[in-house]
C-alpha positions in Angstrom: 21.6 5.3 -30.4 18.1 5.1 -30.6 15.5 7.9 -30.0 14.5 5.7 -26.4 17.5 5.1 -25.3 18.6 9.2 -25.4 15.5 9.8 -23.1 17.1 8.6 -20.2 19.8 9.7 -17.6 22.4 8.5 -15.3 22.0 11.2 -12.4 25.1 11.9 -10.2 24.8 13.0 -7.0 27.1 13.3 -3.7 25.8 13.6 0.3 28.0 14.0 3.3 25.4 11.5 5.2 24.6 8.0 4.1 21.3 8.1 6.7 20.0 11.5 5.3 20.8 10.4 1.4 18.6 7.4 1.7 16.0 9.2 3.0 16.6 11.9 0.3 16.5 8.9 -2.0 13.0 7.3 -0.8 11.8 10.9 -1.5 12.4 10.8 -4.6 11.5 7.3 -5.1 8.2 7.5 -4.0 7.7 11.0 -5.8 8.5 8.7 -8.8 11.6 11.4 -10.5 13.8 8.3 -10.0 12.8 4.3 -11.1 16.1 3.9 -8.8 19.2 4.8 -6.9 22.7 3.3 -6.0 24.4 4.3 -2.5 28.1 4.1 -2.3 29.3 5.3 1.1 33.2 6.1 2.7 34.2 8.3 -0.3 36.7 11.1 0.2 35.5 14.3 -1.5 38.1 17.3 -2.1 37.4 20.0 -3.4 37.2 24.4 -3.4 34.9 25.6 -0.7 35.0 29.9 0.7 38.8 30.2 -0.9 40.2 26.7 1.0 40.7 23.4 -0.1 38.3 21.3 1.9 38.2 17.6 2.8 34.8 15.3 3.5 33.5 12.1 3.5 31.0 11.7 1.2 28.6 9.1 -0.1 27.5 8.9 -3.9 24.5 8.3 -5.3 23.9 7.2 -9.1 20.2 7.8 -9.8 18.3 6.2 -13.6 15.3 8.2 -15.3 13.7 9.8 -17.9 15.5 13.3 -19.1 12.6 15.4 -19.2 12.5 14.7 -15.2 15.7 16.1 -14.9 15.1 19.7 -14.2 12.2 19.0 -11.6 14.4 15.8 -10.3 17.3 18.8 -9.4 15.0 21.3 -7.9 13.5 18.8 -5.5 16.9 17.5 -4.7 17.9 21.3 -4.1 14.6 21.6 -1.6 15.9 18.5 0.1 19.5 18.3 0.1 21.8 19.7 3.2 24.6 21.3 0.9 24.0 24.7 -0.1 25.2 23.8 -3.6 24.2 19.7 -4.1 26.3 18.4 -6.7 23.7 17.0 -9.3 24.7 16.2 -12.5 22.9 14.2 -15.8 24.8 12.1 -18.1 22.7 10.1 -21.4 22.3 7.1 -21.1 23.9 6.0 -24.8 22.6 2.3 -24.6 21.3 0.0 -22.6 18.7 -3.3 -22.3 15.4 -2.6 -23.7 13.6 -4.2 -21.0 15.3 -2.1 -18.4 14.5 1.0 -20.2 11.2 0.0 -20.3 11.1 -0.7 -16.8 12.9 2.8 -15.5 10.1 4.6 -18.4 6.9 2.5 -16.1 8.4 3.5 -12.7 8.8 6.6 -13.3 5.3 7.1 -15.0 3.8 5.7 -11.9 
C-alpha cells in the first residue's frame, strides 16, 4: 500500500430519506469534504433503538475522500443529518487507480 493511497476513505453513511440524503450530499459536495457520493435507496435497516428492536427503510450512502477530512466530514454530517446518532463510519481505501486518487485528492482541495 502506498503512502497516497492510505490517505483516502470510503465513508459509510445510512438516511431514512433518499430526498433529504441527496441534499445532505450536495452539502457536502459543494463544501468540498467529499470528491463524491453513491445513493442506494429501499434498504431495510434493523437494528437496537430505546431497549426495542426497530425496523426502517433506509438509504445508503458510500462517500470517497481524503482522511484528514474525516473528523470535520462527520461533524458537518452530525449538523445536518436527521438521526440523532448518524451512522458514519471510515474505512481505508487499501488500493485503487492512481488517476482516481488524484482526482478525489483535486476535488476535494477545491
Amino acid at each position: 500500500m502506498s503512502a497516497v493511497q492510505s490517505d483516502y476513505v470510503w465513508v459509510y453513511m445510512t438516511h431514512g430519506q433518499v430526498d433529504e440524503a441527496k441534499a445532505m450530499v450536495r452539502q457536502l459536495l459543494e463544501e468540498r469534504l467529499i470528491a463524491c457520493a453513491n445513493i442506494n435507496d429501499g434498504m431495510t435497516a434493523m437494528y437496537w433503538w430505546d431497549g426495542a428492536v426497530q425496523e426502517d427503510s433506509e438509504c445508503f450512502i458510500i462517500a470517497k475522500t481524503r482522511r484528514d477530512l474525516f473528523e470535520q466530514l462527520t461533524d458537518r454530517v452530525n449538523a445536518l443529518h436527521p438521526y440523532e446518532v448518524p451512522c458514519v463510519i471510515a474505512l481505508p481505501i487499501q488500493g485503487g487507480h492512481e488517476p482516481y486518487l488524484s482526482w478525489l485528492e483535486k476535488e476535494t482541495r477545491g
